[in-house]
BABA-813423 format. One record per residue (C-alpha): residue in three letters; z negated, x negated, y negated. Coordinates in steps of 0.1 Angstrom, whole numbers, plus 5000, padded with zeros to 4 digits. Example, Ala and Ser with C-alpha at 12.3 -4.5 7.8 and 13.67 -1.06 7.14 Angstrom:
BEGIN
PT  res    c3    c1    c2
PT  ALA  4922  4877  5045
PT  SER  4929  4863  5011
// end
This chain:
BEGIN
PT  res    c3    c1    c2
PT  UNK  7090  6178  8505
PT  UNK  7125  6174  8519
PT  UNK  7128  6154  8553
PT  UNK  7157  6140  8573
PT  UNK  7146  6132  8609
PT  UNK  7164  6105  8634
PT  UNK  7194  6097  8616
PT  UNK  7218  6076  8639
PT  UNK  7219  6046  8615
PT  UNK  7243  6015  8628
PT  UNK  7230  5983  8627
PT  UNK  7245  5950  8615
PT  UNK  7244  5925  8636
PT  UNK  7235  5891  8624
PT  UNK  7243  5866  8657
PT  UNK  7254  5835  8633
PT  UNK  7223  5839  8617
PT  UNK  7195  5850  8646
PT  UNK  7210  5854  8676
PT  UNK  7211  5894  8671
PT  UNK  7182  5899  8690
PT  UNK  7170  5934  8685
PT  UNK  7136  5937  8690
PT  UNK  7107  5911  8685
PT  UNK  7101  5882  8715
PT  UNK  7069  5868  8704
PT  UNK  7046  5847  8718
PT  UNK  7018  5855  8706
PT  UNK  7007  5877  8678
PT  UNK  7037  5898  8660
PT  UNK  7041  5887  8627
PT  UNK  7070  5907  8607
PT  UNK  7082  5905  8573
PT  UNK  7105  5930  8557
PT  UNK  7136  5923  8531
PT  UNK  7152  5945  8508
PT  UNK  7187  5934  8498
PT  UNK  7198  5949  8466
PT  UNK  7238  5941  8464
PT  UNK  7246  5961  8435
PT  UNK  7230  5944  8407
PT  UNK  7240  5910  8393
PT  UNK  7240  5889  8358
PT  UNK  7264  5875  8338
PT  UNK  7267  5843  8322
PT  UNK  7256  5859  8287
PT  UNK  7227  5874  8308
PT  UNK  7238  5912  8308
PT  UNK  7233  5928  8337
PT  UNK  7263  5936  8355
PT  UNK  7258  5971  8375
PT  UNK  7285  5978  8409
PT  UNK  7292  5998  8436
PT  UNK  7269  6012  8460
PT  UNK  7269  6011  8499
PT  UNK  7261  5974  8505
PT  UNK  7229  5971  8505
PT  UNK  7207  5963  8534
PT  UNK  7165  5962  8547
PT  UNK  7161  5932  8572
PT  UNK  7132  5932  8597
PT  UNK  7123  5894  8601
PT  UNK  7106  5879  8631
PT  UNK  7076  5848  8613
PT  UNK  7060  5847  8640
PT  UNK  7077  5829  8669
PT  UNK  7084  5801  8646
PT  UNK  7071  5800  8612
PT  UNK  7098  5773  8601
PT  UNK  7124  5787  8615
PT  UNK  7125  5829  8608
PT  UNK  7144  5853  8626
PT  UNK  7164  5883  8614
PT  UNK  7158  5908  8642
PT  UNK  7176  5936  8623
PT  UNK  7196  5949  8593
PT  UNK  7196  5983  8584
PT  UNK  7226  5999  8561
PT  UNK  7195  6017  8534
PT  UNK  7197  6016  8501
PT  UNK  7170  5999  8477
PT  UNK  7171  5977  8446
PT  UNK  7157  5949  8422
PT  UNK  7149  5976  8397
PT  UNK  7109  5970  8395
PT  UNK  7085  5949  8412
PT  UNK  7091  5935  8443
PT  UNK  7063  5955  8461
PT  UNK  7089  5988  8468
PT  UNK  7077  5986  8504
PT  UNK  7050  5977  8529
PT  UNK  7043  5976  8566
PT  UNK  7012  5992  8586
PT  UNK  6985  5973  8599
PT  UNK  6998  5978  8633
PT  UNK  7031  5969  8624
PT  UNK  7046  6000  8640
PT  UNK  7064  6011  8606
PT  UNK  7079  5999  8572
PT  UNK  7079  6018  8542
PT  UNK  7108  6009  8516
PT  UNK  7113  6032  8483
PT  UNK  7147  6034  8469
PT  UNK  7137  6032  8430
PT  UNK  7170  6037  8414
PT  UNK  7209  6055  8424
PT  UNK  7238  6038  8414
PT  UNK  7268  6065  8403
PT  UNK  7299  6063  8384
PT  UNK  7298  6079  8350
PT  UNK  7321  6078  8323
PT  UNK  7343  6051  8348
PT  UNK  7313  6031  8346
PT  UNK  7289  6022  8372
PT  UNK  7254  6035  8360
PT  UNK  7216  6035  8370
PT  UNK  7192  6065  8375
PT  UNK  7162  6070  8391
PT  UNK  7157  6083  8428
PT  UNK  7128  6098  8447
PT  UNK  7137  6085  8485
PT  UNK  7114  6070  8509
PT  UNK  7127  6053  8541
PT  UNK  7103  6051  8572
PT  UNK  7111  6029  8602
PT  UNK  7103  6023  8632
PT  UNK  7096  5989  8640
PT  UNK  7084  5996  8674
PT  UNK  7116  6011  8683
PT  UNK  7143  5988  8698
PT  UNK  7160  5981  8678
PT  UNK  7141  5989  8647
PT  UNK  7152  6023  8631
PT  UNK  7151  6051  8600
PT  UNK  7137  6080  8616
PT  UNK  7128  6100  8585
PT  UNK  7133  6103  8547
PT  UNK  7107  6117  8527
PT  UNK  7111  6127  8490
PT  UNK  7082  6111  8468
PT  UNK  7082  6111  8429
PT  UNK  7107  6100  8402
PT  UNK  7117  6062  8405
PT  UNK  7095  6052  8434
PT  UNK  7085  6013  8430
PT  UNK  7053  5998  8437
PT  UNK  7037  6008  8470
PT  UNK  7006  5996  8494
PT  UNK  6990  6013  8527
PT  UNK  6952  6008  8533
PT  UNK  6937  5989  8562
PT  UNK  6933  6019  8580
PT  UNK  6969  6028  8581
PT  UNK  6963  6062  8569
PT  UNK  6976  6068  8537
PT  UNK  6998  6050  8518
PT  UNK  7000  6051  8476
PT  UNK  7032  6048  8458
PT  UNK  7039  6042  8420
PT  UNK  7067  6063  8402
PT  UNK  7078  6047  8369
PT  UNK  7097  6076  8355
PT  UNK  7074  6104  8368
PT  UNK  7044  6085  8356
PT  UNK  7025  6090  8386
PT  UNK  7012  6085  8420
PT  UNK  7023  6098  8451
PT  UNK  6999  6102  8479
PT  UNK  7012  6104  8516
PT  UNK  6993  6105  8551
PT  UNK  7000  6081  8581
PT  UNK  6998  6096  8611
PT  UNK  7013  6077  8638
PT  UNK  7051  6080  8634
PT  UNK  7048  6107  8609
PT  UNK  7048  6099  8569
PT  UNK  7039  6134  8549
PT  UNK  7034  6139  8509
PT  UNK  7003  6155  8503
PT  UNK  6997  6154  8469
PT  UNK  7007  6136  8435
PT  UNK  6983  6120  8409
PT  UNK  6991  6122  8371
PT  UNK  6985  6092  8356
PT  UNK  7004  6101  8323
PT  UNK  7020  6070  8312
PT  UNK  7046  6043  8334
PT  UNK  7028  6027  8369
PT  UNK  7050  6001  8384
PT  UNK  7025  5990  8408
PT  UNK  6993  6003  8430
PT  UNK  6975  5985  8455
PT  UNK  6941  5997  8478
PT  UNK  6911  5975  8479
PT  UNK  6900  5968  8511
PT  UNK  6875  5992  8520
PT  UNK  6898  6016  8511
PT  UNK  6874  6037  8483
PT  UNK  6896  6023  8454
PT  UNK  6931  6014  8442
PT  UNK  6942  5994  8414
PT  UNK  6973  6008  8393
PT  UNK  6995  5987  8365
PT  UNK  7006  6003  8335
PT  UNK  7030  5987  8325
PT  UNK  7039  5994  8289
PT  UNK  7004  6002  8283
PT  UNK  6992  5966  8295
PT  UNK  6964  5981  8314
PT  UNK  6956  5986  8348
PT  UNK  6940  6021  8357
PT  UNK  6914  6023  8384
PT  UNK  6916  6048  8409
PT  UNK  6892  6065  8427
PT  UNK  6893  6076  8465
PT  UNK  6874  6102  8490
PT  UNK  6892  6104  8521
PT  UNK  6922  6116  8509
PT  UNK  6918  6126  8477
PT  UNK  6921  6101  8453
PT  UNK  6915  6110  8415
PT  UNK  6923  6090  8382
PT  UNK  6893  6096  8360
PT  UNK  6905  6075  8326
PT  UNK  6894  6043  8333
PT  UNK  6913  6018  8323
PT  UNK  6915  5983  8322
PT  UNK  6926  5959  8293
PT  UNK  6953  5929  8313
PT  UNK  6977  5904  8298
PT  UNK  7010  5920  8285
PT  UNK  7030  5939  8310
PT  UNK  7013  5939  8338
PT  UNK  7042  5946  8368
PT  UNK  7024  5936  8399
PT  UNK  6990  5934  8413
PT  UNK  6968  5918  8442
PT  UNK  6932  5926  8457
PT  UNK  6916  5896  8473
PT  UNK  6907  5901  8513
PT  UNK  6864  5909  8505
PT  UNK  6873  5928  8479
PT  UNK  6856  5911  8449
PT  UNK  6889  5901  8425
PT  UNK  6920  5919  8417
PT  UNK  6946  5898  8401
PT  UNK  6977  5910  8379
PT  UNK  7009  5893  8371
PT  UNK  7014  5901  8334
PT  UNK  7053  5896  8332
PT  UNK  7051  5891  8291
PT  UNK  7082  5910  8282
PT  UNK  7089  5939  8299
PT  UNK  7103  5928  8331
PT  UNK  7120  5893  8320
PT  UNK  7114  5857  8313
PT  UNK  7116  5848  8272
PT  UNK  7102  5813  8269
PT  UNK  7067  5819  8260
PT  UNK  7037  5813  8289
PT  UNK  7024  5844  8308
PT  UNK  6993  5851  8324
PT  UNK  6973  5862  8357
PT  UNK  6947  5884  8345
PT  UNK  6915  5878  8372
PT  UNK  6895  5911  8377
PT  UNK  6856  5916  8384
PT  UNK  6854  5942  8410
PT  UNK  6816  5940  8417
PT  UNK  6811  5946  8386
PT  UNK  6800  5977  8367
PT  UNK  6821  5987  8356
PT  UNK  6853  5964  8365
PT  UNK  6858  5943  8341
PT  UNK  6889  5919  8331
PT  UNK  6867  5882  8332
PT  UNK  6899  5857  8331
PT  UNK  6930  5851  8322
PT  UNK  6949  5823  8336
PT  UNK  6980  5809  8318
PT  UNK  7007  5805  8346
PT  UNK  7043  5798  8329
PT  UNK  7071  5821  8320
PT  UNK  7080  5858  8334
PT  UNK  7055  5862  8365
PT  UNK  7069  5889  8383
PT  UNK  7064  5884  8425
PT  UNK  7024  5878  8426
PT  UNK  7002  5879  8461
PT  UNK  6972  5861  8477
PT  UNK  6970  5846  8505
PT  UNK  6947  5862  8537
PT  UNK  6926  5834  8537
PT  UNK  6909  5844  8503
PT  UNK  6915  5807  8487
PT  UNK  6952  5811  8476
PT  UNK  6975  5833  8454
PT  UNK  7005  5830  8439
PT  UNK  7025  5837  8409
PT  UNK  7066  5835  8414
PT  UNK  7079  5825  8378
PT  UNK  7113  5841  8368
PT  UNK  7119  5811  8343
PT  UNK  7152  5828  8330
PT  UNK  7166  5820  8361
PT  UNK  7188  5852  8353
PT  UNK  7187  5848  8316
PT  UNK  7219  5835  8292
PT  UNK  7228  5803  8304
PT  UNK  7228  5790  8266
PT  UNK  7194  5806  8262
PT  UNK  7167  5780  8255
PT  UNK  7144  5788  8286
PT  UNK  7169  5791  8312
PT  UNK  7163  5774  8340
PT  UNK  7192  5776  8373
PT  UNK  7162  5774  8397
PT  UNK  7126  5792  8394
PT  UNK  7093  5780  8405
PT  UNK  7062  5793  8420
PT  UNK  7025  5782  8411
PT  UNK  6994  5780  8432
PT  UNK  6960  5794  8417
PT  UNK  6933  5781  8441
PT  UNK  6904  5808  8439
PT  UNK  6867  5797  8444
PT  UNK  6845  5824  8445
PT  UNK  6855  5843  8412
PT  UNK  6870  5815  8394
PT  UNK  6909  5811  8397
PT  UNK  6924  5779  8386
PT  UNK  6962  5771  8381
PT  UNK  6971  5747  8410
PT  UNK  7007  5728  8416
PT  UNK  7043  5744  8407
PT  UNK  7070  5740  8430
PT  UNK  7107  5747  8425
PT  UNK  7118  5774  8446
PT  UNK  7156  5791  8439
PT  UNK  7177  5815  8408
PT  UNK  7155  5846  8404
PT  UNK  7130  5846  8428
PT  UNK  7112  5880  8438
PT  UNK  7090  5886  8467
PT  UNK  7062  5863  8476
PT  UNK  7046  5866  8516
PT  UNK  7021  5849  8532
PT  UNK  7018  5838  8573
PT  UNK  6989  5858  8585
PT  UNK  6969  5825  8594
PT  UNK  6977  5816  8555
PT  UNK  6997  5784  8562
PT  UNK  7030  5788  8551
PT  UNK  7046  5813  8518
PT  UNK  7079  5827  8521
PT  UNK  7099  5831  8488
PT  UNK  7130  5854  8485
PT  UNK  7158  5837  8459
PT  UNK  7176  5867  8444
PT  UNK  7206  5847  8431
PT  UNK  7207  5823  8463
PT  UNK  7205  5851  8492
PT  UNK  7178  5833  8508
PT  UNK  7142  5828  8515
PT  UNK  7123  5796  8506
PT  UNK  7097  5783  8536
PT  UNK  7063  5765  8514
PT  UNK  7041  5753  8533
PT  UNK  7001  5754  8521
PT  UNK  6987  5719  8525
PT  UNK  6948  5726  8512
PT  UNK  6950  5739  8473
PT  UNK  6986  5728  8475
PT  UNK  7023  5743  8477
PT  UNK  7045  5722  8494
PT  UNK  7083  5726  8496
PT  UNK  7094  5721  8535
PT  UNK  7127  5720  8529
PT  UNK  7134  5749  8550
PT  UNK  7150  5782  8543
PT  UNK  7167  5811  8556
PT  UNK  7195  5827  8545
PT  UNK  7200  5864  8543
PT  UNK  7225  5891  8544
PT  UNK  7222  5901  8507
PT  UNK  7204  5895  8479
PT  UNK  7164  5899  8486
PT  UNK  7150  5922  8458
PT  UNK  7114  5929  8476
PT  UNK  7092  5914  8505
PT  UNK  7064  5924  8521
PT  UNK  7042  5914  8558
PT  UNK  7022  5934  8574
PT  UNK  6992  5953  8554
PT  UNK  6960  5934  8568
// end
């Protein structure tokens, strides 16, 4: 494992936007959110992706606490990420003293083209220093993406697409170490803990299956067992008790095409787990996560929102759908219209209100849950780049 420990890293100060504060003024409980601007990727109009220069990019620590309507960027750190994969590249601890955010793919010329290949960096920082800052890089697998941390705080899983494996790292206060890697033998995109820690969900993506994961401390094993979701599962969610996991099967590889997609609900308490439902949701869910009140999730529709413009299901703004869960029944709820090519998906911690990061727009939608509903407030904030993943806290 290769490590590079308190790197002077400059801020960039956002005082139009937030007033530059630099570390977190809360009232009451802090409640932080975490943004990963990828500002080398774009689309053009025939819907080819148009790869440029690196160096711009930027990971925003946001303050949703003080006032839920009205989010503050605390800080803006010059680190490298990207849309490349689910938006679920990084995660914050249950105390909220650090933020994990894997840098999935490098951008270098070749050929006098700008081209994509796959990293292995880790960024961890410290969100109780003030300001927030990288203190150490850690070298995980092959084309890091998909990440969570279990409620404990003590370890921390990470999917790498192009190694087709796990990587397993310990938490120990301000210290993030690789201790070992799990084979899985095929492409992961995401993996997510249950809540008692014991298990952890893993989608295989070309395989449209999720593999189930067993774990002892901290050894956690892959012993075959696989799961049958909807096509290309990408991302994944565990309810807050533990009894449904929930996938977000994309359809076609990682983009909208016009055909309906699905949520596939899984039975946890049973035994084995079993795949039970499958909920039709709309085109190309990518961003996917439930609410910690138990009663809500989410799927965030891509709806060709970065598709050809002539294409048949492009749509200039994207929507995002409620499911209202009810004991281990999930049912499609309302659709509201969020922004071009929206990613990450993060609940309040009281539940009440969704935040929604537009790609395309540089901003983040403000929903508000009303009951079984999504309701648009008409709120947003904008960002310094384009938001490829979100995450809150891990509770």
């Amino acid at each position: 494992m290769a490590t590079m420990r308190k790197l002077a890293i400059p801020l960039l100060c956002l005082s139009v936007l937030a007033g530059c504060s630099t570390a977190p003024t809360m009232a009451g409980k802090r409640q932080l959110m975490v943004v990963g601007n990828d500002e080398k990727q774009s689309w053009d109009d025939a819907g080819k992706a148009v790869i440029s220069a690196p160096g711009r990019d930027t990971v925003s620590i946001v303050d949703i606490g003080t006032d839920p309507l009205a989010p503050r960027i605390l800080a803006s750190l010059p680190l490298a990420n990207t849309i490349v994969g689910p938006p679920t590249n990084l995660a914050i601890t249950p105390n909220a003293g650090l933020a994990l955010v894997a840098n999935s793919m490098n951008v270098a010329q070749e050929a006098g083209a700008w081209k994509q290949s796959p990293d292995n960096r880790l960024w961890v920082i410290d969100l109780d220093a003030s300001p927030p800052a990288l203190i150490d890089t850690v070298t995980v697998g092959k084309q890091p993406s998909g990440m969570s941390i279990n409620r404990a705080g003590t370890l921390a899983l990470i999917a790498n697409r192009a190694d087709g494996s796990i990587s397993v790292l310990r938490i120990a206060g301000k210290k993030v170490t690789l201790i070992d890697t799990v084979v899985i033998g095929e492409q992961v995109a995401h993996v997510q803990f249950t809540p008692d820690g014991k298990r952890a969900l893993a989608a295989k993506f070309p395989g449209h299956k999720v593999a189930m994961l067993a774990i002892d401390g901290e050894k956690v094993s892959y012993n075959k067992q696989d799961l049958a979701a909807g096509l290309w599962p990408y991302n994944l969610d565990v309810t807050p008790d533990g009894r449904l996991g929930l996938t977000a099967d994309n359809g076609n590889a990682g983009a909208a095409d016009g055909n309906v997609d699905t949520v596939s609900v899984i039975d946890l308490e049973a035994s084995p787990p079993r795949v039970i439902d499958k909920v039709v949701v709309g085109d190309g869910p990518e961003g996917l996560a439930i609410s910690p009140t138990g009663r809500m999730a989410v799927a965030v529709l891509l709806r060709g929102s970065n598709s050809a413009k002539d294409a048949f299901f492009y749509h200039r703004n994207a929507t995002v759908v409620a499911l209202k869960i009810d004991g281990k029944k999930v049912t499609r709820g309302n659709e509201v219209e969020v922004r071009g090519l929206p990613e990450g998906a993060v609940f309040s911690e009281d539940g009440q209100y969704l935040y929604v990061g537009n790609f395309i727009d540089q901003d983040v939608s403000i929903l508000k849950v009303e009951g079984d509903r999504l309701v648009d407030t008409g709120k947003s904030l904008k960002l310094p780049g384009h938001p490829a993943s979100m995450r809150g806290r891990t509770q």
